[in-house]
Each structure stands twice: as structure tokens, then as C-alpha cells.
PDB file as gemmi writes it, atoms N, CA and C in Angstrom:
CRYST1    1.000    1.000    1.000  90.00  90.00  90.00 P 1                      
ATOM      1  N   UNK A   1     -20.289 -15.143 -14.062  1.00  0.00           N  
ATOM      2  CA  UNK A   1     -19.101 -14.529 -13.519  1.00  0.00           C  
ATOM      3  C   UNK A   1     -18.153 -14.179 -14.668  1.00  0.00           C  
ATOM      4  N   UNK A   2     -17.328 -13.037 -14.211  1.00  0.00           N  
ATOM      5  CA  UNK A   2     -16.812 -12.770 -15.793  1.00  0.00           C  
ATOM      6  C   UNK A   2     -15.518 -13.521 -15.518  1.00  0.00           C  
ATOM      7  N   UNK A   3     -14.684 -13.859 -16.737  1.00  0.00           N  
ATOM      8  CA  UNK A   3     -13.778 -14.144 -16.623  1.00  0.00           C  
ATOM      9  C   UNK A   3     -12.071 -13.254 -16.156  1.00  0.00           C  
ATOM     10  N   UNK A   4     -11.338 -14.214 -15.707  1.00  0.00           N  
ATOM     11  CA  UNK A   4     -10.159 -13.579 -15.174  1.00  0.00           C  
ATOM     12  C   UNK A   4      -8.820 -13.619 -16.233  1.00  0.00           C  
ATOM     13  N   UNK A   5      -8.836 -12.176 -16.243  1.00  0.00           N  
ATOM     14  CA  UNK A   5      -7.536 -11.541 -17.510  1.00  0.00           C  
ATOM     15  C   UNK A   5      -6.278 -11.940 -17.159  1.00  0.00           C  
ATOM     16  N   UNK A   6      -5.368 -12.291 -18.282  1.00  0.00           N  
ATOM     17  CA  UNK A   6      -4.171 -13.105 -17.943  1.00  0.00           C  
ATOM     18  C   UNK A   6      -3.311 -11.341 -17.418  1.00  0.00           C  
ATOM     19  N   UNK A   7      -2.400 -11.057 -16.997  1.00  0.00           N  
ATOM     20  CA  UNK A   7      -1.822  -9.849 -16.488  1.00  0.00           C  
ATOM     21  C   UNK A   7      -1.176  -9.249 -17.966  1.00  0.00           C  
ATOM     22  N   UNK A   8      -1.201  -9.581 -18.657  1.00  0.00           N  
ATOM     23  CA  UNK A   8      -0.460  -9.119 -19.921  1.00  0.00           C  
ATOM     24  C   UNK A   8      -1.877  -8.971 -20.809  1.00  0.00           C  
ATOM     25  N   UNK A   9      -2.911  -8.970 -20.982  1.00  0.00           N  
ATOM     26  CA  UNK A   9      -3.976  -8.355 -21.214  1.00  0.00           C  
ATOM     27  C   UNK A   9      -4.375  -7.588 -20.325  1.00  0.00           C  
ATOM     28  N   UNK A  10      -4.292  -7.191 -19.407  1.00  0.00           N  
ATOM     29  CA  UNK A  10      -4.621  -6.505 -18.154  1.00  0.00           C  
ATOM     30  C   UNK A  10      -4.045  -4.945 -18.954  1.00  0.00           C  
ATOM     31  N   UNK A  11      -2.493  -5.423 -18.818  1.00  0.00           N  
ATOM     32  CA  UNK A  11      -1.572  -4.526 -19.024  1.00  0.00           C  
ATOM     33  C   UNK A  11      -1.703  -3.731 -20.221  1.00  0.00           C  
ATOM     34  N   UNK A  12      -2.056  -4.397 -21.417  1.00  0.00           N  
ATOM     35  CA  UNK A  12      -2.690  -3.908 -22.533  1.00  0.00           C  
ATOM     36  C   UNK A  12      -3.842  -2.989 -22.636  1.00  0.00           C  
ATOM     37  N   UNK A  13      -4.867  -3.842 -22.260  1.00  0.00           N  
ATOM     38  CA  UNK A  13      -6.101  -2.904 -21.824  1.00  0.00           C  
ATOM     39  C   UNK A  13      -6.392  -1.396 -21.115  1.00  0.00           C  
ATOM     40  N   UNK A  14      -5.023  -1.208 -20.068  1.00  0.00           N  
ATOM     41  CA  UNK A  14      -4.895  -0.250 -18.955  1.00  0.00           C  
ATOM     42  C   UNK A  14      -4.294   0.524 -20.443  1.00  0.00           C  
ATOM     43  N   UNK A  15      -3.277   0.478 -21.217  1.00  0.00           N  
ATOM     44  CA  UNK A  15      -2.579   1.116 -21.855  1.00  0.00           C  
ATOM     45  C   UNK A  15      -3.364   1.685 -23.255  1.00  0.00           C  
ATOM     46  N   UNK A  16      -4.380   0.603 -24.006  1.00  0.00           N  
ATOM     47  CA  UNK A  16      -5.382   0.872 -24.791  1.00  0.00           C  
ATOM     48  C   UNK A  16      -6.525   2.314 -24.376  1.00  0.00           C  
ATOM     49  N   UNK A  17      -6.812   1.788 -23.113  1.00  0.00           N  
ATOM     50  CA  UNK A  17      -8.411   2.444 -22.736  1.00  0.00           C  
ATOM     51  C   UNK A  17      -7.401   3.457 -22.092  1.00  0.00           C  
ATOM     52  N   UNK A  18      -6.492   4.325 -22.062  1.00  0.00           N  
ATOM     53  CA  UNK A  18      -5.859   5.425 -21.429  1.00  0.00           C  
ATOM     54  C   UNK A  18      -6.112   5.000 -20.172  1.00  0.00           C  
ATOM     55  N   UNK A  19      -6.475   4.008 -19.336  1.00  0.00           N  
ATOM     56  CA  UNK A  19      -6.576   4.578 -17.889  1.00  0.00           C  
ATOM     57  C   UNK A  19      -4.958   5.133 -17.301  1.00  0.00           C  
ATOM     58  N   UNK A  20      -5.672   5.429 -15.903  1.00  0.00           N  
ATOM     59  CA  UNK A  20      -5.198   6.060 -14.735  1.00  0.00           C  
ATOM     60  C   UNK A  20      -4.615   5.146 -13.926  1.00  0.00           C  
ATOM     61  N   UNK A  21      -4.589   4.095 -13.756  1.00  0.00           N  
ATOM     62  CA  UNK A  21      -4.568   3.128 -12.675  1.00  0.00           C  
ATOM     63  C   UNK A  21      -3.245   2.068 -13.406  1.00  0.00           C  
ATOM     64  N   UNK A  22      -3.033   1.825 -12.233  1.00  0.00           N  
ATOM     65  CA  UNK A  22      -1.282   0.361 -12.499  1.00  0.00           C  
ATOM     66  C   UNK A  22      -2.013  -1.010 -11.844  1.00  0.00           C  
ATOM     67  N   UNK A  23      -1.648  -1.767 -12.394  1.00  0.00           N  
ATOM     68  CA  UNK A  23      -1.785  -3.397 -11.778  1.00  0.00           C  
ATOM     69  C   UNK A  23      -0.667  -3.438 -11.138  1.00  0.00           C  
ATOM     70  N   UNK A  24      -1.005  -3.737  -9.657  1.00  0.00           N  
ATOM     71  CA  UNK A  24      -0.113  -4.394  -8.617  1.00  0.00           C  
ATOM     72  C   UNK A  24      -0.552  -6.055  -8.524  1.00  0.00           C  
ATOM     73  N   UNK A  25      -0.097  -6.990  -9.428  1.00  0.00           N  
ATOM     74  CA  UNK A  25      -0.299  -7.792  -9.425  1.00  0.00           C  
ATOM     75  C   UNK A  25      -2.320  -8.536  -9.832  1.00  0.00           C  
ATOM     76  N   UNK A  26      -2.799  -9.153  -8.653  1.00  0.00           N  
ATOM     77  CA  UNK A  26      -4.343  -8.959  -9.170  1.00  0.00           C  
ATOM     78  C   UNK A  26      -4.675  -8.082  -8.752  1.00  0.00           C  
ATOM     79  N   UNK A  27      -4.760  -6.625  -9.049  1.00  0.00           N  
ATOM     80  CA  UNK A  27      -4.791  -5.304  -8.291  1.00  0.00           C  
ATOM     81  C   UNK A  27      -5.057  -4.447  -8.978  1.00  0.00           C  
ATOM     82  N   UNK A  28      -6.094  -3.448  -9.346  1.00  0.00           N  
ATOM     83  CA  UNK A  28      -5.905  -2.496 -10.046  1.00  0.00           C  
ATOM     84  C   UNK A  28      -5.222  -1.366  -9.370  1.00  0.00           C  
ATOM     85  N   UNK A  29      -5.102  -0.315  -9.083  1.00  0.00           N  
ATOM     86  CA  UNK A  29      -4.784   0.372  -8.436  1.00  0.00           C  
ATOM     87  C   UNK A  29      -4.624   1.764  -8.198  1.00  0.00           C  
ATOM     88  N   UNK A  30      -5.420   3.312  -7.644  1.00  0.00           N  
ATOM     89  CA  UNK A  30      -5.047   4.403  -8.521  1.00  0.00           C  
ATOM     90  C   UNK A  30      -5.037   5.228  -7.027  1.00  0.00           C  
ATOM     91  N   UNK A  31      -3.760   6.106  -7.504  1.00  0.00           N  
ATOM     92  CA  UNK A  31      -4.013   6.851  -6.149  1.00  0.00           C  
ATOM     93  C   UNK A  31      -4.324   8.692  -6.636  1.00  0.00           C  
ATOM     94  N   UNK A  32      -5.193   9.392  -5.759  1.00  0.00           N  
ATOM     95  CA  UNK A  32      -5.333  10.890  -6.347  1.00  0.00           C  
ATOM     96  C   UNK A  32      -5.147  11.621  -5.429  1.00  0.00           C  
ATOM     97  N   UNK A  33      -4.906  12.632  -5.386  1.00  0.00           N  
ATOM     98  CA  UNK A  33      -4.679  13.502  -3.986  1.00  0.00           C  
ATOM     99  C   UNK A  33      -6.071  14.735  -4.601  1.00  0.00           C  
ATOM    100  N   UNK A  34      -6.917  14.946  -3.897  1.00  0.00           N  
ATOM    101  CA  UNK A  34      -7.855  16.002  -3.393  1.00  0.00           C  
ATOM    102  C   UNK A  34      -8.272  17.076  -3.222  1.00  0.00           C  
ATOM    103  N   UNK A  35      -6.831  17.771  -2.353  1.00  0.00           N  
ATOM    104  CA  UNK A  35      -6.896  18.696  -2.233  1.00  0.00           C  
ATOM    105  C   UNK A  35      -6.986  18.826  -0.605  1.00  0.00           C  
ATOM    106  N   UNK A  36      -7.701  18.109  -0.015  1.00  0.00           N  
ATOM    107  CA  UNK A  36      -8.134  18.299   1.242  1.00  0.00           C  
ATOM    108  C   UNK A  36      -9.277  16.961   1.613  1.00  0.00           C  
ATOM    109  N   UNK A  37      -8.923  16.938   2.948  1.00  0.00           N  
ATOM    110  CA  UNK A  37     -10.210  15.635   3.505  1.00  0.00           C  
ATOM    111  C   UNK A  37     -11.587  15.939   2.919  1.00  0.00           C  
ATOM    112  N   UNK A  38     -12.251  17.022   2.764  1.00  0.00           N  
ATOM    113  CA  UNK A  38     -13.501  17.068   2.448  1.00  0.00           C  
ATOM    114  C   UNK A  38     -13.714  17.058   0.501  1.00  0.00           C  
ATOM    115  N   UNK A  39     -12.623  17.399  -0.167  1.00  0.00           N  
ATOM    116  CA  UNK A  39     -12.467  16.599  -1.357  1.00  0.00           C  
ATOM    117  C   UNK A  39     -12.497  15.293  -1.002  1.00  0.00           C  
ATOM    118  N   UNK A  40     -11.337  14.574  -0.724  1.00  0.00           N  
ATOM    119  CA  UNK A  40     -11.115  13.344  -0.329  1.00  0.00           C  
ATOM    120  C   UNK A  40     -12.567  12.243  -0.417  1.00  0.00           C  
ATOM    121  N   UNK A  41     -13.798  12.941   0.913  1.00  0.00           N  
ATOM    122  CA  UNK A  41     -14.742  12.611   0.897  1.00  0.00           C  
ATOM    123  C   UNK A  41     -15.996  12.538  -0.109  1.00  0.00           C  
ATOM    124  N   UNK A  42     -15.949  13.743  -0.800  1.00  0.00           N  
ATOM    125  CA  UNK A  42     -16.612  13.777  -1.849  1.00  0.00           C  
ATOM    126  C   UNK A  42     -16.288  13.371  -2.948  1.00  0.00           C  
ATOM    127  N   UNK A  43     -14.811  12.938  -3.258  1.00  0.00           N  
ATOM    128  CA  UNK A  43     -14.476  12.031  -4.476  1.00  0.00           C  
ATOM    129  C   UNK A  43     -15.252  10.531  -3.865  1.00  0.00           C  
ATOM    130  N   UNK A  44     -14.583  10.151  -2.864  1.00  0.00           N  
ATOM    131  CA  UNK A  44     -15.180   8.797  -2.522  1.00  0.00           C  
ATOM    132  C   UNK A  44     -16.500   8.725  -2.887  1.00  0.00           C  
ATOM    133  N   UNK A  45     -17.578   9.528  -2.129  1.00  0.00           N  
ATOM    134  CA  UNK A  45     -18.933   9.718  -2.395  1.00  0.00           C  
ATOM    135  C   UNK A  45     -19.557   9.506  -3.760  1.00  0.00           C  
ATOM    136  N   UNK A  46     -18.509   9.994  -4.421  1.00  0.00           N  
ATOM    137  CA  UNK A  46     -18.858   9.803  -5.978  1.00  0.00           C  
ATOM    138  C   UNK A  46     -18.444   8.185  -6.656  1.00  0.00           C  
ATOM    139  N   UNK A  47     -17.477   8.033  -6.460  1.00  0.00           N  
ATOM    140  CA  UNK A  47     -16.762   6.526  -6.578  1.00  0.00           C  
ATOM    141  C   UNK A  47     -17.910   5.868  -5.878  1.00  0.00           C  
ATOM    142  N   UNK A  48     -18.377   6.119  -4.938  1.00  0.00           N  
ATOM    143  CA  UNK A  48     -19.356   5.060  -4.422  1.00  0.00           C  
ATOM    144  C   UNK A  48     -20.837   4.639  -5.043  1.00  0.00           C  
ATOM    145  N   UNK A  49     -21.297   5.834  -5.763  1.00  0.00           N  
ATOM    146  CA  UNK A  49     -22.080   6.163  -6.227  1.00  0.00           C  
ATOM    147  C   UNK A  49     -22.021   5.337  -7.910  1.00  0.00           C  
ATOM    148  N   UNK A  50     -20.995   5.251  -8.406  1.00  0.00           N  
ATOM    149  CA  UNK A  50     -20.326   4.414  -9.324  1.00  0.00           C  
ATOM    150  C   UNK A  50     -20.724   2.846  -9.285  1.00  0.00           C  
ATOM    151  N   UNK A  51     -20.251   2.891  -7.843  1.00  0.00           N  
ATOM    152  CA  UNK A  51     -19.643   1.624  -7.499  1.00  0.00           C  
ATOM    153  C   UNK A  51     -21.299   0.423  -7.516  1.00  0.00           C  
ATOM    154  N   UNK A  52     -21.912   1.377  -6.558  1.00  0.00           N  
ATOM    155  CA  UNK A  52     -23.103   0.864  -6.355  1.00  0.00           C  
ATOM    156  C   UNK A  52     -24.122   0.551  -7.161  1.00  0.00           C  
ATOM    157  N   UNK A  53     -24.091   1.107  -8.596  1.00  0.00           N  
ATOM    158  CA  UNK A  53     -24.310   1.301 -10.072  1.00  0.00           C  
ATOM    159  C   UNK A  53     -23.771  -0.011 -10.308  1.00  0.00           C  
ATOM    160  N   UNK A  54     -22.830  -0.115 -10.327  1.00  0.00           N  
ATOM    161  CA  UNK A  54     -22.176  -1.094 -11.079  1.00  0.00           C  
ATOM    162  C   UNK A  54     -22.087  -2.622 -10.412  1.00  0.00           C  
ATOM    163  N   UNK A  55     -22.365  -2.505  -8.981  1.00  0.00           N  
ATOM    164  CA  UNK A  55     -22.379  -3.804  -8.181  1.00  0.00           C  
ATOM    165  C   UNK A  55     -21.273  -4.665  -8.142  1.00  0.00           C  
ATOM    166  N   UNK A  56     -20.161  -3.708  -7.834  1.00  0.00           N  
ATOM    167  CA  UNK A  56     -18.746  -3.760  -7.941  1.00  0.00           C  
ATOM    168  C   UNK A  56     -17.867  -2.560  -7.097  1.00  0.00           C  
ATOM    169  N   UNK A  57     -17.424  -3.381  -5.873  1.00  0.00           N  
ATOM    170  CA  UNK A  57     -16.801  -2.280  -5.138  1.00  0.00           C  
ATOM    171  C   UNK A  57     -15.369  -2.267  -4.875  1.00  0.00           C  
ATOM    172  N   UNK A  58     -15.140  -1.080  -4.700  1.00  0.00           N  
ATOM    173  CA  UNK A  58     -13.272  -1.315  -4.910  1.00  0.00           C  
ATOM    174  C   UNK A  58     -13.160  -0.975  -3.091  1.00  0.00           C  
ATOM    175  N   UNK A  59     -11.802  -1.350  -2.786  1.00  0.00           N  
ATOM    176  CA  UNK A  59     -11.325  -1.335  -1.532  1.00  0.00           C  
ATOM    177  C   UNK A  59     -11.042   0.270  -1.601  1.00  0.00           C  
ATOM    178  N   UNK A  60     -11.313   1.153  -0.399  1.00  0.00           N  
ATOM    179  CA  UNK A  60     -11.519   2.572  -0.639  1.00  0.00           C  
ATOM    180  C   UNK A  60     -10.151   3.187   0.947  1.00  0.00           C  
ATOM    181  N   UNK A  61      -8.903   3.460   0.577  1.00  0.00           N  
ATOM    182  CA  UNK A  61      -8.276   4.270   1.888  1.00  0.00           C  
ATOM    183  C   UNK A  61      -8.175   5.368   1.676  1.00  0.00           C  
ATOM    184  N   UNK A  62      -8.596   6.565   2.651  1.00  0.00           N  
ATOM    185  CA  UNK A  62      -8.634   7.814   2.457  1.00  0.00           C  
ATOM    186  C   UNK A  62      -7.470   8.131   3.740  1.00  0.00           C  
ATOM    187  N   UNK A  63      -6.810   8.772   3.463  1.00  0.00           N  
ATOM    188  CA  UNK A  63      -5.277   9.509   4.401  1.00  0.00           C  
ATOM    189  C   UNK A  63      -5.492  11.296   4.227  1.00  0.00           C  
ATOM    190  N   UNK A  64      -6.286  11.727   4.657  1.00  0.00           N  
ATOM    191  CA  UNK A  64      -6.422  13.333   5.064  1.00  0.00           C  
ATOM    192  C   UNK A  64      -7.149  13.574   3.572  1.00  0.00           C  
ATOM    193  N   UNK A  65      -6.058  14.316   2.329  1.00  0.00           N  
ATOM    194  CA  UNK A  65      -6.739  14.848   1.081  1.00  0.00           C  
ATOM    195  C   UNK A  65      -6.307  13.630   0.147  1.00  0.00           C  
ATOM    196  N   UNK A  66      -5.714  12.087   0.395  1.00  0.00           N  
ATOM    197  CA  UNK A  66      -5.182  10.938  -0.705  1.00  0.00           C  
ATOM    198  C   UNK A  66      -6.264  10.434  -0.678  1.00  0.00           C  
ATOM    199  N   UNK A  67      -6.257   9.447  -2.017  1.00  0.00           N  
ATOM    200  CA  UNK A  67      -7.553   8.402  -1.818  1.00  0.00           C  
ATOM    201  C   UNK A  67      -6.904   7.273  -2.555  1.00  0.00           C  
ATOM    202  N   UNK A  68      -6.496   6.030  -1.938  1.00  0.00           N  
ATOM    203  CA  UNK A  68      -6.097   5.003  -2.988  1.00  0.00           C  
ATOM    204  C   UNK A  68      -7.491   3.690  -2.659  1.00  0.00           C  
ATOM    205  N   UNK A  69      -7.403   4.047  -4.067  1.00  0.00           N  
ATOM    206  CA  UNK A  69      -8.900   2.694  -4.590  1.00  0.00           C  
ATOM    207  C   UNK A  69      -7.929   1.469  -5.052  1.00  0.00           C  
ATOM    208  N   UNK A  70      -8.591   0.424  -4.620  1.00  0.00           N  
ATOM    209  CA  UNK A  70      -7.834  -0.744  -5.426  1.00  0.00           C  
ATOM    210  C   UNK A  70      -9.161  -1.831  -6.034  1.00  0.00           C  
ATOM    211  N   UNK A  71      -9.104  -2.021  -7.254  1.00  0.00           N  
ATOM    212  CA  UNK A  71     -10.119  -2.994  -7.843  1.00  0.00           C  
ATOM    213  C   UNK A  71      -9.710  -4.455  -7.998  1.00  0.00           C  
ATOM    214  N   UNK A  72     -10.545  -5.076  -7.566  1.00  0.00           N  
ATOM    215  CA  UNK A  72     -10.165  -6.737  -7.976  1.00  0.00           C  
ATOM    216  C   UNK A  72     -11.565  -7.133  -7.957  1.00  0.00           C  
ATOM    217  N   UNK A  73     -12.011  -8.365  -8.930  1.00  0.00           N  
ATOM    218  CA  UNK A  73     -12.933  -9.080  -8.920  1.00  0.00           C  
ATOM    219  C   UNK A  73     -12.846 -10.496  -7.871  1.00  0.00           C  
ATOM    220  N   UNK A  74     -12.691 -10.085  -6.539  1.00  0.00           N  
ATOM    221  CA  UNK A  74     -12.691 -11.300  -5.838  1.00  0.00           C  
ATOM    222  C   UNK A  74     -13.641 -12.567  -5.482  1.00  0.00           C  
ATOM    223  N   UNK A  75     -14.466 -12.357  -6.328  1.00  0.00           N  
ATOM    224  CA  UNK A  75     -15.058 -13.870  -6.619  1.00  0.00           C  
ATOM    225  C   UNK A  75     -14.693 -14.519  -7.848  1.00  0.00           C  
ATOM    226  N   UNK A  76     -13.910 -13.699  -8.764  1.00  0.00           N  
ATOM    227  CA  UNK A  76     -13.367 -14.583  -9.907  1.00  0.00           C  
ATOM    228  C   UNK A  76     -11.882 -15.141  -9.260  1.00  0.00           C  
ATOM    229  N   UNK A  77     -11.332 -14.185  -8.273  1.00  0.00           N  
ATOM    230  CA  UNK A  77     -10.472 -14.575  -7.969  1.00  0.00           C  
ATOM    231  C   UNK A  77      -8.835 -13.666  -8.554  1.00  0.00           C  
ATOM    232  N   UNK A  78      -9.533 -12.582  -9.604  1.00  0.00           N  
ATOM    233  CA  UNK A  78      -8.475 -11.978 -10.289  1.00  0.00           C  
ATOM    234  C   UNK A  78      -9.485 -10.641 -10.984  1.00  0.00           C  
ATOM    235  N   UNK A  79      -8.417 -10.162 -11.958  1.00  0.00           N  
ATOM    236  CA  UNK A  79      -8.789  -8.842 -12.396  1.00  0.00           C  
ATOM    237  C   UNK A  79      -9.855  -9.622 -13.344  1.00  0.00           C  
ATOM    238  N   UNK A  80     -11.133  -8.618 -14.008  1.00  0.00           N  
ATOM    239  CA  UNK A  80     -11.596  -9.430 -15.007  1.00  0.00           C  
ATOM    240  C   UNK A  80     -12.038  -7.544 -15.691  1.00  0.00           C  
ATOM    241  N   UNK A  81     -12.971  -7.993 -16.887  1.00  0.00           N  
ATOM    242  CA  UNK A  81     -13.580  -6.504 -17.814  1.00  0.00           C  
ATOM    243  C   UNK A  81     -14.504  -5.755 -16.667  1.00  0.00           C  
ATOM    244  N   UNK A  82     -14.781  -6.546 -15.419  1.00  0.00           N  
ATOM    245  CA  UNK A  82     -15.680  -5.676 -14.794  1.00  0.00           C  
ATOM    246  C   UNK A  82     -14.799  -4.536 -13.745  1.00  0.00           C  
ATOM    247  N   UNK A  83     -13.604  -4.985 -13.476  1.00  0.00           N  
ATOM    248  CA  UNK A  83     -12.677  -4.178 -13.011  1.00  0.00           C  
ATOM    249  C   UNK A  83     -12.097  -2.859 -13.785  1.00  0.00           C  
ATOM    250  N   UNK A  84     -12.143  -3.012 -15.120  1.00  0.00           N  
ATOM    251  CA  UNK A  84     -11.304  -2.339 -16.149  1.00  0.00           C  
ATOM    252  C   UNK A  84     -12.671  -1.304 -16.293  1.00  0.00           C  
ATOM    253  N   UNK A  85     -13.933  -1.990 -16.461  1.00  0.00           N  
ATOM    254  CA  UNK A  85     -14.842  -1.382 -16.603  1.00  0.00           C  
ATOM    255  C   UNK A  85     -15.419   0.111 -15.795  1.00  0.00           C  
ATOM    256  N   UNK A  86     -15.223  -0.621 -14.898  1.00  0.00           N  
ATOM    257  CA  UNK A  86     -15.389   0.849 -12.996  1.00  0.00           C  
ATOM    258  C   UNK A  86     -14.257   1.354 -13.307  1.00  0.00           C  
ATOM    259  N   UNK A  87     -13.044   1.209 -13.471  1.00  0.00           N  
ATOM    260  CA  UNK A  87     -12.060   2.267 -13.636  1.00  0.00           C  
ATOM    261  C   UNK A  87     -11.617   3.435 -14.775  1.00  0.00           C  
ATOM    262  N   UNK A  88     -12.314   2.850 -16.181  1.00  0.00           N  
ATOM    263  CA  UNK A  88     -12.593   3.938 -16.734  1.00  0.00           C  
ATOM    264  C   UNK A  88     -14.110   4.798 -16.335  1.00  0.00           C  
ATOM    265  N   UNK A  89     -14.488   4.028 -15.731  1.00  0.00           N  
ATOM    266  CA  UNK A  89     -15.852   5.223 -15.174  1.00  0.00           C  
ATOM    267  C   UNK A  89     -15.382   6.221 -13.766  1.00  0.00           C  
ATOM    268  N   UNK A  90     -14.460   5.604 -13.144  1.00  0.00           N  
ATOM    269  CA  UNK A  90     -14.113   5.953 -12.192  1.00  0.00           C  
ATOM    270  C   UNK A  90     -12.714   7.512 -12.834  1.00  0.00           C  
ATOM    271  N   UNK A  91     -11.904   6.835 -13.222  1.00  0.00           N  
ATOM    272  CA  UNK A  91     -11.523   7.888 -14.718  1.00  0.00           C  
ATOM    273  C   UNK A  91     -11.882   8.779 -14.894  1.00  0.00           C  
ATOM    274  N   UNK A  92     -13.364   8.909 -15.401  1.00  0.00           N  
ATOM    275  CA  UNK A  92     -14.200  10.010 -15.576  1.00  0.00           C  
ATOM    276  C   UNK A  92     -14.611  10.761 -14.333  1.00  0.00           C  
ATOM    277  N   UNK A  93     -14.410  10.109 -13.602  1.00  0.00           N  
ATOM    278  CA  UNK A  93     -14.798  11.439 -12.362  1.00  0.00           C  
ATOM    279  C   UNK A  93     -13.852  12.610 -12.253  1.00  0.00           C  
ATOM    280  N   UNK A  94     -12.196  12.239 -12.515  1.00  0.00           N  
ATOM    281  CA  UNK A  94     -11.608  13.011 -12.282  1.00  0.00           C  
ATOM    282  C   UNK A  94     -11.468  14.131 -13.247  1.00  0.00           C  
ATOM    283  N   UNK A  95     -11.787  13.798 -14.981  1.00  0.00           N  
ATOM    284  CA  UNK A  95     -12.128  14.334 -15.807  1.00  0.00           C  
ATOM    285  C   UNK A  95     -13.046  15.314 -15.621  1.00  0.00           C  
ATOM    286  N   UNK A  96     -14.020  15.336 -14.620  1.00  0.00           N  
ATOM    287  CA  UNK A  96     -14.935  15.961 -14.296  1.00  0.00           C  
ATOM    288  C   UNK A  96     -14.797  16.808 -13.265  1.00  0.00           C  
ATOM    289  N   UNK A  97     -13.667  16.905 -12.567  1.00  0.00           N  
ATOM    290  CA  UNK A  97     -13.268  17.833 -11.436  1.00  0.00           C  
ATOM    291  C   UNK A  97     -13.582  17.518  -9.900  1.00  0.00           C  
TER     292      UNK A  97                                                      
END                                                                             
């Protein structure tokens, strides 16, 4: 199990690796807007596709064309590198259109 990042390495890391995403506490967190529900869907689709790769799934709400993902490692109990990890991959999707 990987280990769990104190929030001030968290905070570092998010700011190092450029991500996209804010810590809400043990939370990663990123919200994108789409364009439309059937973006919406096909970003998810892709995030899932990630996700399932990685054997690490983020909590997924879709609201018409929004999508807010939230990452936590809840068997460590907190954020850990495998969270930070899916979100710069996750990152790259949007890089990608």
C-alpha cells in the first residue's frame, strides 16, 4: 500500500508536477466543463479507461457538460503518489482535447 502524503507535500507536488487539480483536504480535486453532456461522457470514458489501467478510481459527477473527479487513496486512508500519479495522466487527457 503506498504511503499517505502529509498535505504540505501534497501541496508541493500539485505545484511541482503543474497539475490541474486543488486538495480539498484528503481530496484531490478537478473540475472541467466539456462543452456539452456527450463531451462530458466521453471525457469520463477516457478517465475511465485511465483509471482501470491504473487500478485506481476516482469518484466521477457529471452535471450536463461539468465533470468533477475527486481522487483519494481510500484504503491508505489519505492522498498518497498513486493519486498524484492518475492526475497527471488524467492532465493529459485534457492536453489532448
Amino acid at each position: 500500500m503506498s504511503a499517505v502524503l502529509a498535505p504540505a507535500e501534497v501541496d508541493a507536488e500539485i505545484d511541482r508536477r503543474g497539475l490541474r487539480w486543488r486538495r480539498d483536504g484528503s481530496v484531490l480535486v478537478k473540475e472541467v466543463d466539456r462543452g456539452d453532456f456527450g463531451g462530458a461522457l466521453d471525457y469520463v470514458n477516457r478517465v475511465g479507461a485511465l483509471a482501470a489501467a491504473a487500478n485506481h478510481h476516482p469518484d466521477v459527477d457529471i452535471r450536463w457538460r461539468n465533470v468533477v473527479l475527486r481522487l483519494s487513496t481510500h484504503s491508505a486512508g489519505g492522498l498518497t503518489e498513486m493519486d498524484l500519479a492518475l492526475a497527471a495522466q488524467i492532465d493529459a487527457l485534457d492536453d489532448e482535447g
